[in-house]
N, CA, C and O atoms as CSV, one atom per row, in Angstrom:
chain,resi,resn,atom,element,x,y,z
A,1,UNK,N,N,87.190,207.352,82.434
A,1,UNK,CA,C,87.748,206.798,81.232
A,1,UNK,C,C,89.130,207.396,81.008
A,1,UNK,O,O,89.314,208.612,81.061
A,2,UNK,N,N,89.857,206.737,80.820
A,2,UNK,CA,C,91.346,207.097,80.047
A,2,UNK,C,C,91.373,207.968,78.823
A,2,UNK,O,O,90.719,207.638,77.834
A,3,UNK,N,N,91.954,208.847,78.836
A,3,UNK,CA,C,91.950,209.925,77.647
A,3,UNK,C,C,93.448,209.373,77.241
A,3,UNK,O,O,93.823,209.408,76.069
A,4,UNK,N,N,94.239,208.881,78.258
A,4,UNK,CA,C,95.826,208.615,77.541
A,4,UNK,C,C,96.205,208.082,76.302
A,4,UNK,O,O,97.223,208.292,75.643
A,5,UNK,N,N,94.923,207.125,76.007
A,5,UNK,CA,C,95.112,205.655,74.818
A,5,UNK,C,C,94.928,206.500,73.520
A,5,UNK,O,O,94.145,207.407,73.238
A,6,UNK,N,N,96.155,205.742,72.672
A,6,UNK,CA,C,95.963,206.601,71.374
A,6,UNK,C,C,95.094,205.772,70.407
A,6,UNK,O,O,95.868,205.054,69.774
A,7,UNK,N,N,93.859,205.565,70.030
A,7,UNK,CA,C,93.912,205.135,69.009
A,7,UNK,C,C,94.247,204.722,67.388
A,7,UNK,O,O,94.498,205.896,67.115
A,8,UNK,N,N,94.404,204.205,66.422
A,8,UNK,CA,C,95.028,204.068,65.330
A,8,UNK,C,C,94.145,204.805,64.673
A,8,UNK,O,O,92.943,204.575,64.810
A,9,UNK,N,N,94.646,205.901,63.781
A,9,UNK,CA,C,93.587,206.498,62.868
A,9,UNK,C,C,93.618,205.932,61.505
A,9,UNK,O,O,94.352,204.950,61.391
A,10,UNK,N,N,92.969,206.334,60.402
A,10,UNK,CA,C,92.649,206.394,59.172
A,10,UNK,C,C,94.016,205.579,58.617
A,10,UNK,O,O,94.078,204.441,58.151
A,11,UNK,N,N,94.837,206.332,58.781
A,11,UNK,CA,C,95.785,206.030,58.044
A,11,UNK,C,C,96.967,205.254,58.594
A,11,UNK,O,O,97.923,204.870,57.920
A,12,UNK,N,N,96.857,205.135,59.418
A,12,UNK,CA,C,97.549,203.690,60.178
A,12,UNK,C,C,97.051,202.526,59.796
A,12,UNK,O,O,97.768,201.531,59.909
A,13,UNK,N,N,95.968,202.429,59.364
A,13,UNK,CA,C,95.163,200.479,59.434
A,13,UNK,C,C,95.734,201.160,57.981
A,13,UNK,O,O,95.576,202.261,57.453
A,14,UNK,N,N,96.373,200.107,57.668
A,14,UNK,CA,C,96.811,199.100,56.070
A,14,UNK,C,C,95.736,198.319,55.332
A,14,UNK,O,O,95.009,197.561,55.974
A,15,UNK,N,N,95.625,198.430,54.297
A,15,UNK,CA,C,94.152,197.903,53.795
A,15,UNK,C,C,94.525,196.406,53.324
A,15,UNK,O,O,95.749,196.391,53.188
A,16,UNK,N,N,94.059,195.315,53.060
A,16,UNK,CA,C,94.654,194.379,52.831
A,16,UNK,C,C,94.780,194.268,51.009
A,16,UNK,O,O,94.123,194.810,50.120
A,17,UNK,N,N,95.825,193.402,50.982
A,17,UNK,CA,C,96.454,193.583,49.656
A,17,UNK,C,C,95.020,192.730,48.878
A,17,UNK,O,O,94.268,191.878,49.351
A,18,UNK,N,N,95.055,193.522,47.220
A,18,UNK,CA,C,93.953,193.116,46.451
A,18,UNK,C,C,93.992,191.808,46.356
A,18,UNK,O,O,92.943,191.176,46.478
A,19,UNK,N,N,95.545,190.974,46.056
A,19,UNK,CA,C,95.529,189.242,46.030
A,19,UNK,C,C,94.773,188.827,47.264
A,19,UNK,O,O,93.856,188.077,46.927
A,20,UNK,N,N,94.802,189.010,48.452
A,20,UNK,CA,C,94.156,188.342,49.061
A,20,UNK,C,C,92.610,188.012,49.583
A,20,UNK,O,O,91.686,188.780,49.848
A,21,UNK,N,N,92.688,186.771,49.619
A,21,UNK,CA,C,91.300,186.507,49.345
A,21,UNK,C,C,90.026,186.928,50.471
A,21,UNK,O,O,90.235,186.763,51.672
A,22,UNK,N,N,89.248,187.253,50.186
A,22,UNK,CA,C,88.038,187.727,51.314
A,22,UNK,C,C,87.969,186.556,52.454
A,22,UNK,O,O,87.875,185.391,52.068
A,23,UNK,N,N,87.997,186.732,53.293
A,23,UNK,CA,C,86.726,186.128,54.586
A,23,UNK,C,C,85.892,185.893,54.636
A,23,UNK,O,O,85.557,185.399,55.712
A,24,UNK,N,N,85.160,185.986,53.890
A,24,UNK,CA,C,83.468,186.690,53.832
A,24,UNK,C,C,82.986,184.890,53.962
A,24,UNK,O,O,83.678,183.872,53.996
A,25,UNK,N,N,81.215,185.152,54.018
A,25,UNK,CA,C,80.814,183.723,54.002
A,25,UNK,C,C,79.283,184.401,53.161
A,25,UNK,O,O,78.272,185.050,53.430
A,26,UNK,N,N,79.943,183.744,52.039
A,26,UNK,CA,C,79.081,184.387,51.097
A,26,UNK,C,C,77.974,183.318,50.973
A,26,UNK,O,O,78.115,182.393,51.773
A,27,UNK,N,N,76.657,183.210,49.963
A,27,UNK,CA,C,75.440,182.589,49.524
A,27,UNK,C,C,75.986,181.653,48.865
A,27,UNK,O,O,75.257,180.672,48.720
A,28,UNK,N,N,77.561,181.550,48.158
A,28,UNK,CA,C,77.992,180.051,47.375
A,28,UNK,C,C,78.280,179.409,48.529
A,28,UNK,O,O,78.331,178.204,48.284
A,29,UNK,N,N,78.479,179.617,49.595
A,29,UNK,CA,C,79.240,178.876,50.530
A,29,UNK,C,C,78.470,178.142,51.414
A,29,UNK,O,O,78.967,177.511,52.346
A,30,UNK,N,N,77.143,178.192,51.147
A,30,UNK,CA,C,76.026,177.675,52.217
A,30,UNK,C,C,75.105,176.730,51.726
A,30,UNK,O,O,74.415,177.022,50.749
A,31,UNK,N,N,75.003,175.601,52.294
A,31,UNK,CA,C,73.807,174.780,52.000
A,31,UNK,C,C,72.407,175.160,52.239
A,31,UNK,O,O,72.067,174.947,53.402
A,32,UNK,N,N,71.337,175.746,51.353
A,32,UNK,CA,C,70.513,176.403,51.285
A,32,UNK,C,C,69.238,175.508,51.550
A,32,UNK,O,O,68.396,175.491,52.448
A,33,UNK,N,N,69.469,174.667,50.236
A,33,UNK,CA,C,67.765,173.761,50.131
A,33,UNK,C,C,67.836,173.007,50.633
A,33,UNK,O,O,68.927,172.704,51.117
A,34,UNK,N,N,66.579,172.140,50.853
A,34,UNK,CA,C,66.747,170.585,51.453
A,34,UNK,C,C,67.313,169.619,50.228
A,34,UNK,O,O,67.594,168.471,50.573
A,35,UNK,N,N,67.448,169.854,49.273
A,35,UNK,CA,C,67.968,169.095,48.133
A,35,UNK,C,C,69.354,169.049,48.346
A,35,UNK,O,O,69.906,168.013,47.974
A,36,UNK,N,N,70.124,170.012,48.909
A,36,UNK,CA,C,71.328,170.079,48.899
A,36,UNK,C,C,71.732,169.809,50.319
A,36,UNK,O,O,72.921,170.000,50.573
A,37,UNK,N,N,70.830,169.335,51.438
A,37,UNK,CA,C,71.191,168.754,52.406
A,37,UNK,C,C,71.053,167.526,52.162
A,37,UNK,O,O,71.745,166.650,52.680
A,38,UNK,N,N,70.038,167.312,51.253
A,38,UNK,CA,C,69.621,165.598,50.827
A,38,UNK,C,C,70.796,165.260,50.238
A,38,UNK,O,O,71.197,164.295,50.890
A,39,UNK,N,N,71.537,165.488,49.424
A,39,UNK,CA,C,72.842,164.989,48.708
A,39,UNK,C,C,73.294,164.906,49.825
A,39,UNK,O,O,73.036,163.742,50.131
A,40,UNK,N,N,74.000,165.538,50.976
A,40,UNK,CA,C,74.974,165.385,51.343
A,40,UNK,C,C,74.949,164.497,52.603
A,40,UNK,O,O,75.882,164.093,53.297
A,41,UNK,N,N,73.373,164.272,52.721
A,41,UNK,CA,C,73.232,162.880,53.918
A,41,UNK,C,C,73.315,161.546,52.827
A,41,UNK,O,O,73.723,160.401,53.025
A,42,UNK,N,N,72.805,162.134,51.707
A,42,UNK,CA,C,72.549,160.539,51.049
A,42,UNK,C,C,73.815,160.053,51.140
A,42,UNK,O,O,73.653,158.916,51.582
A,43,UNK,N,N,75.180,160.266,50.959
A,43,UNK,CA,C,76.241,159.375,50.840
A,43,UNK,C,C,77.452,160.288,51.573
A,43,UNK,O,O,78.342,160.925,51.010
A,44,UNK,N,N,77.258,160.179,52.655
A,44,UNK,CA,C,78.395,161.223,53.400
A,44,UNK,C,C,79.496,160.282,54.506
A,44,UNK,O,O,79.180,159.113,54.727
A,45,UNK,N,N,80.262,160.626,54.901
A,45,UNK,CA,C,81.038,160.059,55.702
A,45,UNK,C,C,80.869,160.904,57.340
A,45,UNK,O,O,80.762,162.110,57.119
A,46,UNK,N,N,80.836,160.693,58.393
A,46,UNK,CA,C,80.806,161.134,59.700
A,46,UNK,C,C,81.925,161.400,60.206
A,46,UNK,O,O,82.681,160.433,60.298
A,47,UNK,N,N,82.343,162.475,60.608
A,47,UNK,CA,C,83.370,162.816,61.333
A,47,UNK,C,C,82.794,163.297,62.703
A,47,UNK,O,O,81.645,163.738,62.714
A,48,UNK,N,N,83.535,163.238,63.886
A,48,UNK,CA,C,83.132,163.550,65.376
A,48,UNK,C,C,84.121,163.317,66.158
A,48,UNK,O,O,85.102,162.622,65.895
A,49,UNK,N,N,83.855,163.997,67.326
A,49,UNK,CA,C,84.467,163.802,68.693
A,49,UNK,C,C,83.435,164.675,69.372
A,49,UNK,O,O,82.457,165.327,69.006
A,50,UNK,N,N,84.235,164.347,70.842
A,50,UNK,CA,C,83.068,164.920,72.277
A,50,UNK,C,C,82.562,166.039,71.910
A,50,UNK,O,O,81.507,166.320,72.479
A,51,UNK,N,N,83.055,166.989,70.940
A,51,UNK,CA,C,82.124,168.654,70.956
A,51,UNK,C,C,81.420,168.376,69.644
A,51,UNK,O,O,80.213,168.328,69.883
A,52,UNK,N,N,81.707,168.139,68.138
A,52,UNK,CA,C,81.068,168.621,67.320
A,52,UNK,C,C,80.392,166.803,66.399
A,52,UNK,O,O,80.538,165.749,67.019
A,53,UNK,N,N,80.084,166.806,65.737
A,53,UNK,CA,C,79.551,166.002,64.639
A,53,UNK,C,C,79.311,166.349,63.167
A,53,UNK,O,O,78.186,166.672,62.783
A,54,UNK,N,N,80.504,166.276,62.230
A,54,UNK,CA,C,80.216,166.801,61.066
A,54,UNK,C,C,79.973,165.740,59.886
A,54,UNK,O,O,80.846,164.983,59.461
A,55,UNK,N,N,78.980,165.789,59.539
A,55,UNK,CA,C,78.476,165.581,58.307
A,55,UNK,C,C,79.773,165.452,57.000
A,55,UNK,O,O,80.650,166.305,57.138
A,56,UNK,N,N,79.949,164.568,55.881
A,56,UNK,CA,C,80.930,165.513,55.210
A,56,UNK,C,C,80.817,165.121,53.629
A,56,UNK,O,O,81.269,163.976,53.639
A,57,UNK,N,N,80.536,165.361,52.528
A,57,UNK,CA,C,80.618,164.724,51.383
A,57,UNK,C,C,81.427,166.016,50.561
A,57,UNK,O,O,81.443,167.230,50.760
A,58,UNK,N,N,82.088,165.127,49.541
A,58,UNK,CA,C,82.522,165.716,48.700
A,58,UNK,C,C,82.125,166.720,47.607
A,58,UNK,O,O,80.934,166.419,47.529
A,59,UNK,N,N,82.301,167.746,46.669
A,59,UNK,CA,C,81.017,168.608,46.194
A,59,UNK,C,C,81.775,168.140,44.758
A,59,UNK,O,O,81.224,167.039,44.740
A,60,UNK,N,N,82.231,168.130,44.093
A,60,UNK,CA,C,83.430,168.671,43.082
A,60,UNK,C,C,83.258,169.643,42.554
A,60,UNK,O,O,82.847,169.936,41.431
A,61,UNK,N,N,83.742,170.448,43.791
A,61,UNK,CA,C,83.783,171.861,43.127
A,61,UNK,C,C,85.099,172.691,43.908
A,61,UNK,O,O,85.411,172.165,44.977
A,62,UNK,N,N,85.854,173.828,43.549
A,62,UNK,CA,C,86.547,174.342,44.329
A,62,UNK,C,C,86.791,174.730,46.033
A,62,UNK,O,O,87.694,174.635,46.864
A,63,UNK,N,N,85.406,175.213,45.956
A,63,UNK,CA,C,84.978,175.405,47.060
A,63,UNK,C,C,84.316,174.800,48.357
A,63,UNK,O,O,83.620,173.813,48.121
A,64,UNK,N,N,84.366,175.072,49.288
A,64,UNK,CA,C,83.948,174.055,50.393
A,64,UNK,C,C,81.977,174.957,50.622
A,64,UNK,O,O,81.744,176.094,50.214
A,65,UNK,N,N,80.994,174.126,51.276
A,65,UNK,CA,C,79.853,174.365,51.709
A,65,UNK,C,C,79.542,174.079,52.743
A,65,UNK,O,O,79.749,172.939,53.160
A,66,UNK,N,N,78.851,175.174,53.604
A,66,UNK,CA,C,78.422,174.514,55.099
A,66,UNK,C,C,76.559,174.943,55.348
A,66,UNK,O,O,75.785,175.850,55.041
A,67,UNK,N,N,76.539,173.585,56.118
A,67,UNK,CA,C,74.950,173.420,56.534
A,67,UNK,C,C,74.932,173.523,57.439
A,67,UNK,O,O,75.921,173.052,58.001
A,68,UNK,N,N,74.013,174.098,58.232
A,68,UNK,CA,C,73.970,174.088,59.832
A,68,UNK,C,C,72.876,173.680,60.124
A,68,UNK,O,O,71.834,174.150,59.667
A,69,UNK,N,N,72.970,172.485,61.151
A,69,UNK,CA,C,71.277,171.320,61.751
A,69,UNK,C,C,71.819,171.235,63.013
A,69,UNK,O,O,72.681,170.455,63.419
A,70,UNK,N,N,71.270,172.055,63.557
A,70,UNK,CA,C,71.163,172.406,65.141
A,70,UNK,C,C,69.675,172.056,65.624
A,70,UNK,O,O,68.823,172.939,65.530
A,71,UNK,N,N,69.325,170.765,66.151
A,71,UNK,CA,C,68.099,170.919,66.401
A,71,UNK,C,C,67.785,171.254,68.265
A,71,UNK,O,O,68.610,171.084,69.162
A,72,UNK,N,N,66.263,171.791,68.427
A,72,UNK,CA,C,65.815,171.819,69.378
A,72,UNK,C,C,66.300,170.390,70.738
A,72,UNK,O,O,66.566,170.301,71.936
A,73,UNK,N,N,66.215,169.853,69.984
A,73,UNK,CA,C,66.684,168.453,70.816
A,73,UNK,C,C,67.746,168.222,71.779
A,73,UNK,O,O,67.965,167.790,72.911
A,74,UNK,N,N,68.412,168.839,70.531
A,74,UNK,CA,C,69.786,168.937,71.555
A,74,UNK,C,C,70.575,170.100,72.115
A,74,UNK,O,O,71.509,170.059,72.916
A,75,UNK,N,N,70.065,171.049,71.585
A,75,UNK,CA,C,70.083,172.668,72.283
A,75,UNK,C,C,68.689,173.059,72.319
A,75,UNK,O,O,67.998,173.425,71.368
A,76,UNK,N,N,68.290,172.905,73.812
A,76,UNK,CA,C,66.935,173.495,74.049
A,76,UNK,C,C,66.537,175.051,73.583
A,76,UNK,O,O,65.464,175.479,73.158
A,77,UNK,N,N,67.860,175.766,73.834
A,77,UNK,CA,C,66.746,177.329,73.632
A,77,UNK,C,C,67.820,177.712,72.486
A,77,UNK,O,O,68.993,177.385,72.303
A,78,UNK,N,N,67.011,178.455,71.870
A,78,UNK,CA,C,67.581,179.525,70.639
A,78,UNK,C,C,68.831,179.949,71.185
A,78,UNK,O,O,69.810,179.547,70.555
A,79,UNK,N,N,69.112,180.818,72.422
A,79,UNK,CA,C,70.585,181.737,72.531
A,79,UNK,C,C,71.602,180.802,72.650
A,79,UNK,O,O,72.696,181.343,72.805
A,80,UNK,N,N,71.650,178.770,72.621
A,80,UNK,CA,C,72.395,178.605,72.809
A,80,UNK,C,C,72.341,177.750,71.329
A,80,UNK,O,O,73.433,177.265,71.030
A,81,UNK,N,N,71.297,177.507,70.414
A,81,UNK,CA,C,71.761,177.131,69.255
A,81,UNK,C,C,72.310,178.073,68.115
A,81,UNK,O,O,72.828,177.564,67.121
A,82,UNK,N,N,72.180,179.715,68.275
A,82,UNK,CA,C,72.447,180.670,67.743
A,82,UNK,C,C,74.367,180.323,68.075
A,82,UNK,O,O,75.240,179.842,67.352
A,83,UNK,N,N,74.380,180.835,69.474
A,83,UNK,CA,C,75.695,181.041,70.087
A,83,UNK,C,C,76.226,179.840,68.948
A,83,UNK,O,O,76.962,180.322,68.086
A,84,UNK,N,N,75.984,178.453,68.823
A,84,UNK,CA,C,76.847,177.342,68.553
A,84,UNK,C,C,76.380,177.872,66.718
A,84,UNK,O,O,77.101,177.001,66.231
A,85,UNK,N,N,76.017,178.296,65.960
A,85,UNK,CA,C,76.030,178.496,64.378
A,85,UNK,C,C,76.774,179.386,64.345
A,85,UNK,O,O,77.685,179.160,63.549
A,86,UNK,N,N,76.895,180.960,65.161
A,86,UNK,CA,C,77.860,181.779,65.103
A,86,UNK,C,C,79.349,181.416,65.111
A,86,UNK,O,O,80.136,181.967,64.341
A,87,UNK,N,N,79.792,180.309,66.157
A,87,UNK,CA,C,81.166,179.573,66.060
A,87,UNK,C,C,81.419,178.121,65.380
A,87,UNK,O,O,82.218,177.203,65.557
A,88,UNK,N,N,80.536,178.333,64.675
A,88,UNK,CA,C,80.557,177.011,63.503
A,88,UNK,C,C,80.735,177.863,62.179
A,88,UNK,O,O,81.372,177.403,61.231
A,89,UNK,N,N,80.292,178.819,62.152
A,89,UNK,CA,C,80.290,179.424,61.018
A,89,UNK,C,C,81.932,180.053,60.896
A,89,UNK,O,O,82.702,179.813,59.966
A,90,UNK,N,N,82.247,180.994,62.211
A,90,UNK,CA,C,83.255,181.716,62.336
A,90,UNK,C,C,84.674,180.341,61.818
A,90,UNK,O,O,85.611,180.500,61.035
A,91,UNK,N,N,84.351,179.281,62.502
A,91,UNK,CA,C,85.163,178.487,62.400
A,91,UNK,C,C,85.486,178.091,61.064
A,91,UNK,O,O,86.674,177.947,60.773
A,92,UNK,N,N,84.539,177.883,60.163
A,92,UNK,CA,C,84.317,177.245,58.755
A,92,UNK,C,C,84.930,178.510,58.100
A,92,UNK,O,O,85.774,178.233,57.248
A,93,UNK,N,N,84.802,179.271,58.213
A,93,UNK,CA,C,85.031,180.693,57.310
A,93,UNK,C,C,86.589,180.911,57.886
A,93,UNK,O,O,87.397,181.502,57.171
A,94,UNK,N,N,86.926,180.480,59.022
A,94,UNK,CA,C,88.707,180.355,58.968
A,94,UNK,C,C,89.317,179.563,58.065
A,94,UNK,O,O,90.275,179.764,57.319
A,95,UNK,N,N,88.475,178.440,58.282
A,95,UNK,CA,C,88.985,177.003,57.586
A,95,UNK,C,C,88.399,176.637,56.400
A,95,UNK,O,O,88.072,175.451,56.393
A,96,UNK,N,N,88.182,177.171,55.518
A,96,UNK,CA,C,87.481,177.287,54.014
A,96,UNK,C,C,88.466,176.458,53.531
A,96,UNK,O,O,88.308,175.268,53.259
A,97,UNK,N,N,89.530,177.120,53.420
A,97,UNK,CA,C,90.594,176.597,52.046
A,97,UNK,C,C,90.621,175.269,52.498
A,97,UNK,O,O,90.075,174.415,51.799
A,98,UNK,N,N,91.306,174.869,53.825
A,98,UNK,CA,C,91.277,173.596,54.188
A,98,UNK,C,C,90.156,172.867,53.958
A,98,UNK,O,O,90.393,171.699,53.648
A,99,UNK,N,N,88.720,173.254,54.022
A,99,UNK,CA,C,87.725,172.139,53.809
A,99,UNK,C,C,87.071,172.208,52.194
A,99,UNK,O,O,85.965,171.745,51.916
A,100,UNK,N,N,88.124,172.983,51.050
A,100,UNK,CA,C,87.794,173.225,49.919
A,100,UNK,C,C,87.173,171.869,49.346
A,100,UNK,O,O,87.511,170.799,49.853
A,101,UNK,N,N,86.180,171.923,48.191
A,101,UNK,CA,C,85.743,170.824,47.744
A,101,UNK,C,C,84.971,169.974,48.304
A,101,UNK,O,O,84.531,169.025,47.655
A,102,UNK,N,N,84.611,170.193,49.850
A,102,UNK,CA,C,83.713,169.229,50.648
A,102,UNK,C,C,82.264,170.302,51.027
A,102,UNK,O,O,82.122,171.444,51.465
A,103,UNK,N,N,81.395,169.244,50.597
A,103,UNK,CA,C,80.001,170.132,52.037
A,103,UNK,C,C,79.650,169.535,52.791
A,103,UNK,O,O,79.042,168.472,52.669
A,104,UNK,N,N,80.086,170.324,54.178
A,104,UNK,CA,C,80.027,170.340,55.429
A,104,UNK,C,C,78.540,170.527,55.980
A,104,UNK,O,O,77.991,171.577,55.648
A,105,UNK,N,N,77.724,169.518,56.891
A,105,UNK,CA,C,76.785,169.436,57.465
A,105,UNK,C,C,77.308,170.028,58.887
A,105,UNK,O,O,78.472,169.642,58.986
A,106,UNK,N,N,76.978,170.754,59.968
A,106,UNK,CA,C,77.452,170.707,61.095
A,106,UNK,C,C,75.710,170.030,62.220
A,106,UNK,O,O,74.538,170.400,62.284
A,107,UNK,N,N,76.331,169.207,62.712
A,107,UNK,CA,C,74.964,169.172,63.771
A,107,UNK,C,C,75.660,168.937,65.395
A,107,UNK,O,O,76.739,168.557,65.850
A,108,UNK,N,N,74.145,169.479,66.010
A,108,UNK,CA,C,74.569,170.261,67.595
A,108,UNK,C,C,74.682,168.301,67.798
A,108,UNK,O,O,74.399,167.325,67.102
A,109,UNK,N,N,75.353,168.591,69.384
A,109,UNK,CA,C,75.828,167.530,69.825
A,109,UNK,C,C,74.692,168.552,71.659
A,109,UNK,O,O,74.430,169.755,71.680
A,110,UNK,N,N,74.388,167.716,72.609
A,110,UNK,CA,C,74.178,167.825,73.724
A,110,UNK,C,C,75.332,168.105,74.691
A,110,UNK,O,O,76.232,167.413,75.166
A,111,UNK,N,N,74.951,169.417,74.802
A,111,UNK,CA,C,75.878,170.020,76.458
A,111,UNK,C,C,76.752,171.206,75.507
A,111,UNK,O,O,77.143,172.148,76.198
A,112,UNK,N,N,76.983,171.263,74.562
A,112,UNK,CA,C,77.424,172.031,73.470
A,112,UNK,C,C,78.111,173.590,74.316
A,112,UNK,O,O,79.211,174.076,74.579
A,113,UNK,N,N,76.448,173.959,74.521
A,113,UNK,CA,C,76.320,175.039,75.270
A,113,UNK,C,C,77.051,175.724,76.190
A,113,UNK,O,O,77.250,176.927,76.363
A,114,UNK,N,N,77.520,174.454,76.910
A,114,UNK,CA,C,78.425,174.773,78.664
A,114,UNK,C,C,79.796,175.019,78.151
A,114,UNK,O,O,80.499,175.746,78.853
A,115,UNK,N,N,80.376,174.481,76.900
A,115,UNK,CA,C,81.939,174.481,76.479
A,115,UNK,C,C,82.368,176.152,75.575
A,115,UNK,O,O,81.803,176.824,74.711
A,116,UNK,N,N,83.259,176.238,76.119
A,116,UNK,CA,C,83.733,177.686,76.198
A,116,UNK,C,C,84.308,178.060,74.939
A,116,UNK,O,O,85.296,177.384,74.656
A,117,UNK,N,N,83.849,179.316,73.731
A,117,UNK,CA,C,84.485,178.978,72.660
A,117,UNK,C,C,85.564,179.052,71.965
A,117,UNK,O,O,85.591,179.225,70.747
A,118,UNK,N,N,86.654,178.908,72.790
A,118,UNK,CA,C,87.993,178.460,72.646
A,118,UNK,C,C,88.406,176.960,71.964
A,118,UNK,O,O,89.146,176.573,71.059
A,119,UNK,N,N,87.167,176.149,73.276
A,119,UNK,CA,C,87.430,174.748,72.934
A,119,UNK,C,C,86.734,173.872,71.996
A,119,UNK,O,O,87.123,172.834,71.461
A,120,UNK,N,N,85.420,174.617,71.887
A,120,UNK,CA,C,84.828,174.482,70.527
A,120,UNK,C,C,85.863,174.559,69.717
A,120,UNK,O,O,86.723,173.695,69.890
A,121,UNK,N,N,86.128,175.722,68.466
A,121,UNK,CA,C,87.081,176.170,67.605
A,121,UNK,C,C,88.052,174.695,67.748
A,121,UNK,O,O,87.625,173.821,66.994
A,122,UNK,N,N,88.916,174.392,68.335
A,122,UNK,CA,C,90.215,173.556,68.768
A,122,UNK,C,C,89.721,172.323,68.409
A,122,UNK,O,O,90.319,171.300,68.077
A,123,UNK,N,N,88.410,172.589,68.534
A,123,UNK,CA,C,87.839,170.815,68.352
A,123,UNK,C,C,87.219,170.584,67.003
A,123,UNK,O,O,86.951,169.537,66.413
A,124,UNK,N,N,87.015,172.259,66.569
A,124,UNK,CA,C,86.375,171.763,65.181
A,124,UNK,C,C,87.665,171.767,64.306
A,124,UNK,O,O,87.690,171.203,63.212
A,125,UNK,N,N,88.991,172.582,64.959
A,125,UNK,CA,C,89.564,172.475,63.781
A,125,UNK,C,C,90.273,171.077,63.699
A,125,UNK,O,O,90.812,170.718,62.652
A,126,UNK,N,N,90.261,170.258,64.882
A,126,UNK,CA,C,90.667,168.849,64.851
A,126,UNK,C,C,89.673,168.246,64.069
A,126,UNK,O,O,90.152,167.353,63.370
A,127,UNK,N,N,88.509,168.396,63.934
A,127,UNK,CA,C,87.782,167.449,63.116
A,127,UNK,C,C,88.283,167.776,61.744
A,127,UNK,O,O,88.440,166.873,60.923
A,128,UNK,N,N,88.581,169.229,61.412
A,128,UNK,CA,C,89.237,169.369,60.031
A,128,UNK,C,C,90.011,168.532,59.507
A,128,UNK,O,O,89.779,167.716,58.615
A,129,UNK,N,N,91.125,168.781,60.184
A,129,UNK,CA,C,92.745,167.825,60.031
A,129,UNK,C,C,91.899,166.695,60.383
A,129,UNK,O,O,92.842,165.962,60.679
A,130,UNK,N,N,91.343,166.297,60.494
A,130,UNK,CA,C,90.377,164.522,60.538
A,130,UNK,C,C,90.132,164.239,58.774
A,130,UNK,O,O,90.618,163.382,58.036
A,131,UNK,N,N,89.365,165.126,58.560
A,131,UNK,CA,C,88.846,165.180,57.296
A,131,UNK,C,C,90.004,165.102,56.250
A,131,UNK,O,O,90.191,164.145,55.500
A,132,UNK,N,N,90.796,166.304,56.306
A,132,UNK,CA,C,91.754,166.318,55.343
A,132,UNK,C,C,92.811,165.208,55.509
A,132,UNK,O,O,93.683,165.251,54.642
A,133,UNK,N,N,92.938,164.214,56.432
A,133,UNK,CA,C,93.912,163.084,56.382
A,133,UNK,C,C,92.911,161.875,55.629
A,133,UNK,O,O,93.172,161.094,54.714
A,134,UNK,N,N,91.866,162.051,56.298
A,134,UNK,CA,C,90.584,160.887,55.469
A,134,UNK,C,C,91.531,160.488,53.927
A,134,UNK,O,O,92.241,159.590,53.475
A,135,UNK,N,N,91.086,161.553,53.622
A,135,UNK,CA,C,91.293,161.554,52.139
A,135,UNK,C,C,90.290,161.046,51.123
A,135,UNK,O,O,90.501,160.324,50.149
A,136,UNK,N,N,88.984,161.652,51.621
A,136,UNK,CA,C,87.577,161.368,51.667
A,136,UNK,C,C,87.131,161.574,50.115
A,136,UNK,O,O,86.253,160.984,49.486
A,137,UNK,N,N,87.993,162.568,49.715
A,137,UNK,CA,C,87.550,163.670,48.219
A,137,UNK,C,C,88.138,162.078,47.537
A,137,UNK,O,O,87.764,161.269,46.687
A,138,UNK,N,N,88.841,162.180,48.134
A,138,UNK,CA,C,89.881,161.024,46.757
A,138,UNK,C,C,89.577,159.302,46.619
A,138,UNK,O,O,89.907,158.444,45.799
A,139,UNK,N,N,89.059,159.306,47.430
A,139,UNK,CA,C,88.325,158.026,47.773
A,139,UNK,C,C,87.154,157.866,46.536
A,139,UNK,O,O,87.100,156.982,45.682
A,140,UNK,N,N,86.389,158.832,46.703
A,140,UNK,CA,C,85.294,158.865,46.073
A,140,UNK,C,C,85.012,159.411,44.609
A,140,UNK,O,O,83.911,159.712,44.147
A,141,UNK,N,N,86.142,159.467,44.033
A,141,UNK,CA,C,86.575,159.942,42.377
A,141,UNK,C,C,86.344,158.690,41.540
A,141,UNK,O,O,86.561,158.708,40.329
């Protein structure tokens, strides 16, 4: 092992300023019940391409919500429907502000698994900028 590398101590990492807003993917941010997946199939609009399939209705609320319906079907084993909620989630929690006011369904698509998660990410954030040109929120006022 290298003893040369300096690491950054204590007081080198900068803490982030109090205005800015958390990362976090907190319990408001998640579609929990089946009631609140039921709203958002009952009258939702579909967004997709070759990697993802998102679900999308409007909430009126500030904030954006995400569901995750990954079924067995289309990702046979757990490590690869886990792997695909971990970068659905990571992704959504970049892109909050942008998907403010909508809840987001995400469901697995087949072969999911084999695509590398670079190109995932790239593809969900194209479905974003999909959404936010829709103009889906405003449609439905």
């Amino acid at each position: 092992m290298n003893s040369n590398i300096e690491l950054p101590t204590h007081s080198d990492l900068s803490p982030l300023p109090a205005s800015e807003p958390t990362n976090g993917f907190s319990k408001s941010l998640r579609l929990l019940t089946p009631n609140d997946f039921k709203h958002v199939f009952a009258d939702a609009e579909k967004f997709a391409n070759r990697h993802w399939t998102l679900i999308v209705r409007p909430n009126q609320q500030a904030y954006p919500r995400l569901g995750l319906a990954l079924s067995k079907k289309q990702l046979k084993l757990a490590v690869w429907r886990n792997r695909i909620k971990r970068l659905s989630r990571e992704a959504f929690r970049q892109h909050k502000t942008e998907l403010s006011g909508y809840d987001v369904v995400v469901l697995g698509r087949r072969g999911m698994q084999d695509i590398d998660a670079e190109t995932l990410h790239k593809s969900f954030l194209h479905l974003v900028g999909k959404i936010r040109k829709s103009g889906f929120k405003d449609r439905v006022k």
